[in-house]
MARTI-199884 format. One record per residue (C-alpha): x, y, z. Coordinates in steps of 0.05 Angstrom, whole numbers. Layout:
N
x	y	z
X	Y	Z
...
This chain:
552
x	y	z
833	125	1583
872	165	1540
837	224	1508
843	253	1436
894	304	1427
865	369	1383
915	345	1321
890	272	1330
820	292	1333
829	341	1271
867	282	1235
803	234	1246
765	281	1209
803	299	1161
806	227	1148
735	213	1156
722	265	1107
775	239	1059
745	171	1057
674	206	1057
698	241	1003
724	175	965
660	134	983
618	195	952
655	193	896
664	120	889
582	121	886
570	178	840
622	136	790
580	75	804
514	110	792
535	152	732
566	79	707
506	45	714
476	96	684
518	104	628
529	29	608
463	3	627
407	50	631
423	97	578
450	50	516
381	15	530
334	77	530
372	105	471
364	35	442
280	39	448
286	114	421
322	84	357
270	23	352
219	82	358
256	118	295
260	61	252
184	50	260
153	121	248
205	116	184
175	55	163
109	96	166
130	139	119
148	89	67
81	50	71
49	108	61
92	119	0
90	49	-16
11	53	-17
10	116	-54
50	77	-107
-4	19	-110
-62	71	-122
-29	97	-178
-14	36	-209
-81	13	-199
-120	74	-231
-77	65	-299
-89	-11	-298
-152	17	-290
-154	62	-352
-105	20	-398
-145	-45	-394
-203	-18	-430
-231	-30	-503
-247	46	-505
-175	63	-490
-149	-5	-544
-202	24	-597
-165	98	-588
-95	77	-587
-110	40	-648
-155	94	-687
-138	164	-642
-204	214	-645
-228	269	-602
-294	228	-575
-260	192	-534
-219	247	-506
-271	298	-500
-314	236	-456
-264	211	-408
-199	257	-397
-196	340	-380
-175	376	-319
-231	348	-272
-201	279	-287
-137	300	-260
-159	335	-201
-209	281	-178
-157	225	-193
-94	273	-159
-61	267	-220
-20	321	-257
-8	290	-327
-40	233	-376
1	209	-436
-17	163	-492
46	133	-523
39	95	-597
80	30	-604
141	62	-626
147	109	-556
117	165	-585
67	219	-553
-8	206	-590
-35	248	-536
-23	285	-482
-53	321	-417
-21	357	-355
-13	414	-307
50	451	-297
67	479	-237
88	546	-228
133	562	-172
141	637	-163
59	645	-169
37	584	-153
-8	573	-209
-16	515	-266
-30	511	-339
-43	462	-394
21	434	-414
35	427	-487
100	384	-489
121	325	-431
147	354	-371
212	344	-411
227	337	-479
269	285	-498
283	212	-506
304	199	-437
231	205	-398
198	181	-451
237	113	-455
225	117	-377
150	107	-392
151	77	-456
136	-3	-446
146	-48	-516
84	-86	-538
74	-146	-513
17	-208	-500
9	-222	-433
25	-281	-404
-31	-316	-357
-65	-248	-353
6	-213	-336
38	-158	-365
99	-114	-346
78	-46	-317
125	4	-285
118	51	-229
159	94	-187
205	170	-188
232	205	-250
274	267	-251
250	314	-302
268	389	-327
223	425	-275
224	371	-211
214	308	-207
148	261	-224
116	197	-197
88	161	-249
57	91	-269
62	62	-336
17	-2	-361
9	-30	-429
-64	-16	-467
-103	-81	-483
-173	-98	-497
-225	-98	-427
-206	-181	-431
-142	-180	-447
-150	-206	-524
-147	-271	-494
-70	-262	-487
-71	-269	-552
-77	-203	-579
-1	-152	-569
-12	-85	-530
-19	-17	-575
11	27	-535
26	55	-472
-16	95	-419
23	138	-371
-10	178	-311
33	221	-266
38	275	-218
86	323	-182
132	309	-129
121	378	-100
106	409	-32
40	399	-31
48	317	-40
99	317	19
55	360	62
1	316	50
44	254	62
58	286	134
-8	296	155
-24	233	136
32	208	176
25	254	246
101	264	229
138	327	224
165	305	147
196	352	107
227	339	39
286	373	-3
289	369	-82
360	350	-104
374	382	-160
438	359	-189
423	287	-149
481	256	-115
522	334	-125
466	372	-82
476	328	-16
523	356	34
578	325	68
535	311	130
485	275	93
532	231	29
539	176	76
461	156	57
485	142	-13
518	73	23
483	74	82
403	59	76
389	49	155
404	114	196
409	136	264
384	204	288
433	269	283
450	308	336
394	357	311
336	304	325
328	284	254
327	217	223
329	226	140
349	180	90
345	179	0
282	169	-41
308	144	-109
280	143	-176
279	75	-228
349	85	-243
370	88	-171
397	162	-165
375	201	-104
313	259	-120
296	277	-49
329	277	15
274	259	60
273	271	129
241	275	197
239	322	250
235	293	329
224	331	399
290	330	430
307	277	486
277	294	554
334	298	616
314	227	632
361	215	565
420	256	598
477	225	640
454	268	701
391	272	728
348	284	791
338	227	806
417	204	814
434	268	855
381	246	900
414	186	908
476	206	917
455	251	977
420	182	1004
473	136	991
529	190	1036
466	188	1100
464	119	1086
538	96	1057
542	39	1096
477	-4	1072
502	26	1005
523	-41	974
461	-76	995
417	-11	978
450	-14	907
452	-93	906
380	-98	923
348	-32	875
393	-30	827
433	-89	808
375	-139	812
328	-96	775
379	-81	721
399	-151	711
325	-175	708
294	-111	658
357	-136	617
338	-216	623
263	-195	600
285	-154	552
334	-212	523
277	-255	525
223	-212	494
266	-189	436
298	-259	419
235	-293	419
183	-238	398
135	-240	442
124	-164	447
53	-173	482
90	-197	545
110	-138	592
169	-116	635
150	-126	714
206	-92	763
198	-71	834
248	-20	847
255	55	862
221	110	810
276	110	750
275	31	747
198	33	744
194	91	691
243	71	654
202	-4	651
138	39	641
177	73	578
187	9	549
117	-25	572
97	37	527
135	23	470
115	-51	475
39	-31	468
71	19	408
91	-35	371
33	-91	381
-6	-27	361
39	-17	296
36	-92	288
-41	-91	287
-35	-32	244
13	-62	192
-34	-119	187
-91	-79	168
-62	-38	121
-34	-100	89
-106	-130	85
-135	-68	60
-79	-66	7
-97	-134	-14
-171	-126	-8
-148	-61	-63
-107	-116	-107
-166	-158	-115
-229	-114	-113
-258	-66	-170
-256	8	-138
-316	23	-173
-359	-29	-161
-323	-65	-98
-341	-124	-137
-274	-167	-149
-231	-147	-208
-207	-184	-271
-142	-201	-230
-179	-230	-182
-231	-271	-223
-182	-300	-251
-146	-336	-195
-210	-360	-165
-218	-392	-238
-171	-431	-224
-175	-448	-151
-257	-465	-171
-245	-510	-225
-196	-557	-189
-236	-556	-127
-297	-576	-165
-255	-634	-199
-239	-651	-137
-301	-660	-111
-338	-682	-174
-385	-620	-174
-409	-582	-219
-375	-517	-245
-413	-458	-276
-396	-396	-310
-438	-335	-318
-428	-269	-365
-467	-212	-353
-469	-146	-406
-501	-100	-392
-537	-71	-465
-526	-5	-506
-486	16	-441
-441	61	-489
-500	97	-504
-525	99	-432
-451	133	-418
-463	183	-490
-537	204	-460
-528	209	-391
-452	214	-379
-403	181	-346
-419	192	-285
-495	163	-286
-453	109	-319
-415	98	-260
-478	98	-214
-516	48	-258
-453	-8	-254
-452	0	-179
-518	-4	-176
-526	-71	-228
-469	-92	-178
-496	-92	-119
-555	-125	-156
-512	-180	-181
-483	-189	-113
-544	-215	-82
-559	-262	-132
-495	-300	-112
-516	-372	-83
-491	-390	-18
-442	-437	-54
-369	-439	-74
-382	-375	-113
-353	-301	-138
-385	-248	-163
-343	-202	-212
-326	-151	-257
-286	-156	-312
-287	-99	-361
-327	-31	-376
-402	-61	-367
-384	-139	-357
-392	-184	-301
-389	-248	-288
-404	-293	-238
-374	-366	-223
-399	-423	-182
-390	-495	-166
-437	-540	-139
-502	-513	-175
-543	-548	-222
-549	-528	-294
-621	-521	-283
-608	-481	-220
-553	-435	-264
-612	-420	-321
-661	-401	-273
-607	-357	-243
-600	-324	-303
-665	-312	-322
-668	-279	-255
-617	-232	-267
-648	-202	-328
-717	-202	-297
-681	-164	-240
-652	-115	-270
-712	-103	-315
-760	-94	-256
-709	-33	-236
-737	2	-289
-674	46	-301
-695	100	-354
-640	88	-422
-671	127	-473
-611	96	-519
-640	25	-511
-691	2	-553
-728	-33	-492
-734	43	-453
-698	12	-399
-639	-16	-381
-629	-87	-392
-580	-149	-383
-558	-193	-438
-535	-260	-399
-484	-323	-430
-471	-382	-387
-446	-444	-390
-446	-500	-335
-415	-574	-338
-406	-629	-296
-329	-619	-269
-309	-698	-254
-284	-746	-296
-299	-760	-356
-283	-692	-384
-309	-664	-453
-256	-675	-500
-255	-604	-510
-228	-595	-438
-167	-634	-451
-112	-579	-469
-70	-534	-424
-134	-483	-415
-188	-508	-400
-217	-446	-372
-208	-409	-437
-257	-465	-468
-305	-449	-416
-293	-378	-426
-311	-381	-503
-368	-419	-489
-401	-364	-445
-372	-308	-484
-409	-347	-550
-478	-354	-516
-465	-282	-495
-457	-265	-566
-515	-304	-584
-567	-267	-540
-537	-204	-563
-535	-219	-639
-615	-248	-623
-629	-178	-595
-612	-174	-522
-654	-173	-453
-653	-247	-442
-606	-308	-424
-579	-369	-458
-531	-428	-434
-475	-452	-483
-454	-526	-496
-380	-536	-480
-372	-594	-533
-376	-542	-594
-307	-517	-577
């Protein structure tokens, strides 16, 4: 056999090494490709997913902060002590419900009376001092002018069906910028919608550091928050493509920010949020691919299988479960791949993620339930509010047509409770309606039934299905109850407090009263209770007595 000369032998190599050399590099392309088309756009996909979310955070927080204020001046507009005021201003009814402790408990920074016309009847607020960090009473708005005032100012108006127009959301003024709700002041029941608002309430506070660092710590989010002066003119370069662009990616500094806007749509703050940079697994090169490298030159020549087998397989099936669990939602399913380490973490990543967001999912729907338990509940009481009351009005009476039942309607005052508020305050006040609440509450009959309130001191309490005989022994119930509590009110002429107690209750099926025959029926119903109310209050209180539908 011919043997190897030294330049044939030395050419081998060479050529060995050269196609060692090519197969090396042929694999590290094919790694870093797979890599940098597959693995990466994916994982940086989940990272922005991830983003979006913990943004979305931040506006249902803000979103929720909004509803709270707009529920404290519903609160506070829809009250006959706030109509009487607007209507005849005097210092009584300052001195008793608004000064700085108001504020402070209700994380306010400003209350505003407007008249009809837009102008300032009265006025209350803090203003913040930023070089020593200190407030004062204001004695003008936190700008002076027409243009915040026509912000808050709302025309008068009836409501319609027990609606109204409120407003809520940012204003820029002279020293920073406010959020603010604005509602219309009626009567505690609305006048009936038949009687026009007298004015306008406004409540508002800062937008200053203090509400963003809370709004972070509320969060677990590194937020941070920059004022912008002269609006659209403060934002640099970097950042003016928010003006047009509302969904964001992060920068290459880790931070995902975006505009909040005030009611006419111009930017106030440039909020954004602050991320831990990407770990190496995000980087094109990693441990884990050098490692492989080094395997796939010892082993180069089960390479395609090795790669076939680990990599392709895997890839192609994470990719078909993520195409199915993203096109047809069904986020509680999980990723299952059986494959070397980088596979498997990067399917534990998104397994993670996947719990993430059934966890935000589960979140989202609580917060929306407690939200809506807020839009229909008195926070005082926890009672149901006027809003409330008045849908299950409606719901009650048609289901009780429906079924040929009966249909009652209870009123509930308590007496001389303005007097209870003048001797013991407002806060005893407060006590004593939770307390006649809860009372009230377990009265309710296990029927079709609500228990509400719906004003100051007045409750009410609907239910279909009981008999009229069953409603008057209810009611005379609920004044003995409330009497046997033996609640000292030294303003009452009984010692104590008491209930005063209208009700009405009719049969719900056909043939109707002739009375029931307009558009409203409930409002006949209504006036019915509210007149045998009125009766047991004009014959002097502490007792009950049911009305007759077919005087109205």
């Amino acid at each position: 056999m011919r043997r190897l000369t030294f330049q044939q032998g030395y050419l081998l190599r060479t050529r060995a090494i050269w196609l060692g050399c090519a197969a090396f590099a042929f694999l590290l392309a094919a790694q870093l490709g797979v890599r940098y088309y597959f693995n990466l756009p994916v994982m940086l996909q989940l990272v922005t997913v991830a983003d979006s979310k913990d943004r979305l955070r931040v506006e249902k927080v803000l979103s929720h902060r909004l509803a709270v204020y707009e529920s404290r001046v519903a609160d506070n507009a829809l009250w006959n002590d706030a109509f009487e005021f607007v209507t005849q201003p005097n210092d009584t009814f300052i001195k008793s419900n608004f000064d700085r402790r108001t504020l402070i408990d209700n994380d306010l920074d400003g209350v505003i009376f407007l008249d009809t016309q837009g102008k300032v009847i009265w006025q209350y607020g803090l203003h913040f001092d930023h070089e020593t960090r200190a407030d004062s009473q204001l004695t003008e708005p936190p700008i002076i002018g027409a243009q915040l005032l026509q912000a808050f100012y709302i025309e008068p108006q009836r409501p319609a069906q027990g609606l109204f127009e409120t407003r809520t959301g940012y204003v820029r003024a002279s020293e920073g910028a406010l959020v603010y709700s604005a509602s219309p002041i009626f009567p505690t029941n609305l006048g009936d919608d038949e009687l026009k608002s007298r004015g306008t309430l406004v409540m508002w506070a800062w937008l200053d550091d203090q509400y963003f660092q809370s709004l972070a710590e509320q969060t677990k989010l590194d937020v941070t928050a920059r004022y912008l002066v002269q609006g659209e003119e403060s934002l640099e370069s970097s950042w003016r493509h928010l003006l047009v662009q509302s969904e964001g990616l992060r920068n290459a500094d880790d931070q995902l920010a975006w505009l909040l806007k005030d009611i006419n749509g111009e930017p106030v703050y440039l909020l954004s949020i602050q991320f831990e940079p990407l770990g190496p697994e995000y980087q094109l090169f990693s441990q884990a691919i050098l490692v492989g490298v080094i395997a796939a030159l010892l082993l180069i020549v089960g390479l395609a299988l090795v790669v076939k087998v680990w990599l392709v397989n895997p890839l192609t099936a994470i990719g078909r479960q993520m195409d199915d669990i993203t096109e047809f939602g069904t986020y509680e399913d999980r990723l299952s791949v059986r494959s070397y380490g980088e596979l498997e973490q990067l399917a534990s990543q998104f397994n993670l993620l996947l719990d993430e967001v059934c966890r935000q999912q589960d979140l989202a729907r609580k917060k929306h339930a407690k939200l809506h338990l807020a839009s229909i509940s008195d926070g005082l009481t926890g009672l149901a509010n006027r809003r409330y009351l008045d849908q299950f009005m409606d719901e009650s009476w048609e289901k009780a047509k429906a079924q040929r039942a009966t249909y009652s309607l209870i009123l509930i005052d308590i007496d001389f409770f303005k007097k209870y508020n003048d001797n013991y305050g407002h806060a005893a006040g407060d006590r004593v309606l939770s307390q006649v609440a809860q009372l009230l509450q377990s009265f309710q009959p296990n029927l079709e039934a609500l228990t509400a309130r719906y004003g100051g001191e007045e409750f009410s309490m609907v239910i279909v299905g009981a008999s009229r005989e069953a409603v008057a022994t209810l009611c005379s119930s609920l004044c003995a109850a409330v009497r046997e509590q033996k609640i000292a009110h030294l303003g009452s002429s009984f010692g104590h407090l008491t209930v005063s107690v209208g009700a009405v209750s009719l049969f719900a099926g056909e043939p109707l009263p002739e009375s029931l025959g307009g558009p409203n029926p409930l409002r006949t119903i209504f006036k019915a209770a509210d007149s045998a109310l009125y009766q047991v209050k004009n014959s002097g209180r502490n007792n009950y007595k049911m009305g007759v539908i077919d005087e109205y």
